[in-house]
C-alpha positions in Angstrom: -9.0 4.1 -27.1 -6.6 5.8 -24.4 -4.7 9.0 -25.3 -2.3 10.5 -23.7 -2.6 11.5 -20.0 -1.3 15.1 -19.1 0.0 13.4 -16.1 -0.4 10.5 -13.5 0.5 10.6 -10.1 0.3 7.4 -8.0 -0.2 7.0 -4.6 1.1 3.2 -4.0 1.5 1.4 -1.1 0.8 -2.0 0.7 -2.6 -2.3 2.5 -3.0 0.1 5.4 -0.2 1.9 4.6 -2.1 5.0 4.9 -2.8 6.0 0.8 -6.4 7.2 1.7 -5.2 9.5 4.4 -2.8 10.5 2.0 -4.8 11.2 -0.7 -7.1 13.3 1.6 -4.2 15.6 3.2 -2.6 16.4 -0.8 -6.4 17.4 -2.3 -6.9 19.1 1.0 -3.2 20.3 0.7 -2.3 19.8 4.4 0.9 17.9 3.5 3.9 19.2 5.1 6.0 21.9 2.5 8.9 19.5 2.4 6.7 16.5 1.4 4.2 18.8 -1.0 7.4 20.5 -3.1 7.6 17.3 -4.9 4.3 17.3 -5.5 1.9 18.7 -8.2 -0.6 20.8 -7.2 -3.7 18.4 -7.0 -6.9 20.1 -7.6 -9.6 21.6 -10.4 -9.1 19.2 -13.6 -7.4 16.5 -12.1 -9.9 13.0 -11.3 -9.3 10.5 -8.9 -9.4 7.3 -9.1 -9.1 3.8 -7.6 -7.3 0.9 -9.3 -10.1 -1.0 -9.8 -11.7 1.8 -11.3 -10.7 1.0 -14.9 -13.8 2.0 -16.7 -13.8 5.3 -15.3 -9.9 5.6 -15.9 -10.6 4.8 -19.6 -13.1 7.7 -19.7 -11.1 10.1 -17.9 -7.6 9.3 -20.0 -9.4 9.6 -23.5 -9.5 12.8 -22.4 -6.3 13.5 -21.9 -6.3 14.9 -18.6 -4.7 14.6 -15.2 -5.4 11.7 -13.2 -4.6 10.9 -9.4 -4.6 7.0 -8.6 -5.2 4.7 -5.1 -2.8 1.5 -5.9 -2.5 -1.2 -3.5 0.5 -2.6 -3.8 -0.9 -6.1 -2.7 -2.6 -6.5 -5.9 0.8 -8.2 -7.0 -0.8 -11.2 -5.5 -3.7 -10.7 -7.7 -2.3 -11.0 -10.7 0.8 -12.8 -10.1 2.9 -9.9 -10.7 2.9 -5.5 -11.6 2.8 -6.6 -15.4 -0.4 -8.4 -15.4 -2.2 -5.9 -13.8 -4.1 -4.3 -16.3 -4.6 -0.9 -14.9 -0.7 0.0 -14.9 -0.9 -0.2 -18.9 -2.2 3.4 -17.7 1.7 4.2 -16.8 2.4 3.6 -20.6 0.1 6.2 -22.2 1.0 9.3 -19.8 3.2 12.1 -20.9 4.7 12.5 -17.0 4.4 10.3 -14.3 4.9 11.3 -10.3 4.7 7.9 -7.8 4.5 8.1 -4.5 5.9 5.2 -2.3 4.3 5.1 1.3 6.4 2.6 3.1 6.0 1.7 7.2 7.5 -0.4 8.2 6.2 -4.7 8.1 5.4 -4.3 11.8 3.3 -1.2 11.4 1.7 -2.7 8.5 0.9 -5.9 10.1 -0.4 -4.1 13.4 -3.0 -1.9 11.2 -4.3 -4.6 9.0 -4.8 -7.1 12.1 -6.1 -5.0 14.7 -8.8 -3.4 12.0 -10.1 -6.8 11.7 -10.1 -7.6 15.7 -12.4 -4.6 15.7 -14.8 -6.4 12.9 -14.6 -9.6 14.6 -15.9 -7.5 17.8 -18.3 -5.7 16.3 -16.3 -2.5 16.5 -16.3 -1.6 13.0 -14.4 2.3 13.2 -11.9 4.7 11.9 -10.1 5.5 15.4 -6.4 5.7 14.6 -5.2 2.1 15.9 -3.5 2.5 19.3 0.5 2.3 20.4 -0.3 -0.9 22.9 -3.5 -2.9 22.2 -3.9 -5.9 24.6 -6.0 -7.8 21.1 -2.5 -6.8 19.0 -0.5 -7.9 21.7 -2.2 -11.3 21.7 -2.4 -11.8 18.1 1.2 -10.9 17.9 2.4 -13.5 20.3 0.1 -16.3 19.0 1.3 -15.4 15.3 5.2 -15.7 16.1 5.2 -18.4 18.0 7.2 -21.3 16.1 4.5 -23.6 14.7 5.0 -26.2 17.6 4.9 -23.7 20.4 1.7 -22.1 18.7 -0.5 -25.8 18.1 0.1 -26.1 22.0 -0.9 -23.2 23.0 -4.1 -23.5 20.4 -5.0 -27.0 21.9 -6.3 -24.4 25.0 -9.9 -23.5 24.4 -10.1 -19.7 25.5 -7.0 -19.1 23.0 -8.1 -21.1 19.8 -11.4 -19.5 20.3 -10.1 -15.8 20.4 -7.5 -17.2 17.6 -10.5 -18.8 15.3 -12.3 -15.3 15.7 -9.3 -13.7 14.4 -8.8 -15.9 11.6 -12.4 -16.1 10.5 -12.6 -12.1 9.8 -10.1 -12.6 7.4 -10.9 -13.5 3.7 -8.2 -15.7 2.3 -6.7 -13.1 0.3 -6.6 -11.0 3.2 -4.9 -13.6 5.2 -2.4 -14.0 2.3 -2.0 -10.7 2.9 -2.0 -10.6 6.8 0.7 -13.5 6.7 3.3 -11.6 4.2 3.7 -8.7 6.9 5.0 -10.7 9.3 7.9 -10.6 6.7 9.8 -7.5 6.1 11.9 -8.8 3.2 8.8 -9.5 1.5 7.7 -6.2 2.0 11.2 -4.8 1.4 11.5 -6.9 -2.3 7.8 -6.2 -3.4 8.5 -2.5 -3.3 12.4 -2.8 -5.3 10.0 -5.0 -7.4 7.4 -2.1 -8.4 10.2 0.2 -8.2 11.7 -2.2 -11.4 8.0 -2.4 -13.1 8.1 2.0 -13.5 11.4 1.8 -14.7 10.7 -0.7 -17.6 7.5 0.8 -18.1 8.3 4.9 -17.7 11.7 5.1 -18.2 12.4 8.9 -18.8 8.8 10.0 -17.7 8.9 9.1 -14.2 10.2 10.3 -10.6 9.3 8.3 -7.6 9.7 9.7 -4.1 9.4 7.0 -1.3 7.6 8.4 1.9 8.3 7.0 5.3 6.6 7.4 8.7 8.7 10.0 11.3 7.3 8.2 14.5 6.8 4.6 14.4 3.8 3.8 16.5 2.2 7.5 15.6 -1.2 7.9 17.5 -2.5 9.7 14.4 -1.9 10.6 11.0 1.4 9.9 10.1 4.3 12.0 9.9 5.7 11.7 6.3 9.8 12.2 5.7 11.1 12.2 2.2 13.5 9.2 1.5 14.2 9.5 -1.8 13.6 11.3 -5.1 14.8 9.9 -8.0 14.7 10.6 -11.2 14.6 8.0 -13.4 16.6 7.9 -16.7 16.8 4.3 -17.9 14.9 0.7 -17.8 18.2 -1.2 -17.5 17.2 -2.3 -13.5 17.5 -5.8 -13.4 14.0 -8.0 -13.1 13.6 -9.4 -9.2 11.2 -12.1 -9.2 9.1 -12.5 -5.9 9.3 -15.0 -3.5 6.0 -16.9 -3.0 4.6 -16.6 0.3 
């Protein structure tokens, strides 16, 4: 049976939006002052936690104590929605509740998630911080935006659609659901207003979100947080946005 949790902070974003990185730098407490002010002060008593951790959650809320959690934001294409997923029922049983949006932009998104699996597809599993200009991005870019006609041509050719199959076969097809909706910032765009919607209706009066965005765009290394906004929020009267299917 859950109790109540002291207090949850989530660190939510899309899929290579940086949440890990994140995570390290605030128990490591390298964030910059203007982005750790907002933040509680993550360390002794407080368990971390990823979202498909929800054994372990369970264990560590019946405790009542403070809980940090990794939340991809993609998992809406799990479960069809934020209010199917059963690990944000955690949202409901904690006395305060601190979210952190990391938002880059689609682009930047896109470019980390695809040019991580050109280095599988190579062999060249690694960690390196993915560069400004990558000659593998640059193709996979052009291919991917091509209008479909253009793009079946240019696939017909056999050194392209074999680099292109390559591509394509590193990706599970969850992944290349996933790979697909960045190439669409409004997606991106509506599937945060839409998680921003699910903590109102869930933690309204308990909750303060504060969306993080990238200083550089193409950073060669960590990212450079800036604070958006920090609200506060005082009601669950935001109207319900239904996602678009991709």
């Amino acid at each position: 049976m859950v109790t109540r949790i002291d207090h949850l902070v989530v660190i939510a974003g899309a899929q290579a939006a940086g949440k890990t990185t994140f995570i390290q730098d605030l128990l490591a407490r390298r964030l910059p002052r203007q982005v750790a002010t907002h933040l509680p002060v993550v360390g002794d008593g407080w368990r971390v936690h990823g979202a498909e951790d929800i054994a372990a959650i369970e264990e560590s809320a019946a405790r009542g104590t403070r809980l940090l959690l990794h939340y991809d934001l993609m998992r809406w294409l799990k479960f069809k929605g934020f209010a199917r997923d059963p690990v944000l029922r955690f949202l409901e049983h904690a006395k305060q509740v601190t979210v952190v949006n990391l938002r880059p932009s689609a682009a930047r998104l896109a470019k980390q998630h695809g040019v991580g699996h050109l280095r599988l597809a190579g062999g060249r599993e690694t960690q390196r911080p993915v560069p400004g200009i990558s000659p593998s991005w640059l193709f996979v870019r052009t291919v991917g935006h091509l209008p479909p006609k253009f793009r079946e041509g240019l696939l017909r050719q056999d050194v392209v659609a074999r680099r292109w199959a390559e591509f394509r076969a590193t990706f599970q097809s969850r992944q290349w659901e996933i790979f697909q909706a960045y190439g669409r910032s409004d997606w991106i765009d509506q599937l945060h207003n839409d998680w921003k919607d699910h903590i109102r209706a869930v933690a309204a009066g308990r909750a303060r979100i504060l969306d993080l965005r990238p200083k550089i765009r193409w950073p060669r290394a960590r990212f450079r947080w800036a604070v958006g906004r920090d609200i506060t929020i005082v009601g669950a009267d935001a109207a319900k946005t239904a996602l678009k299917r991709i």
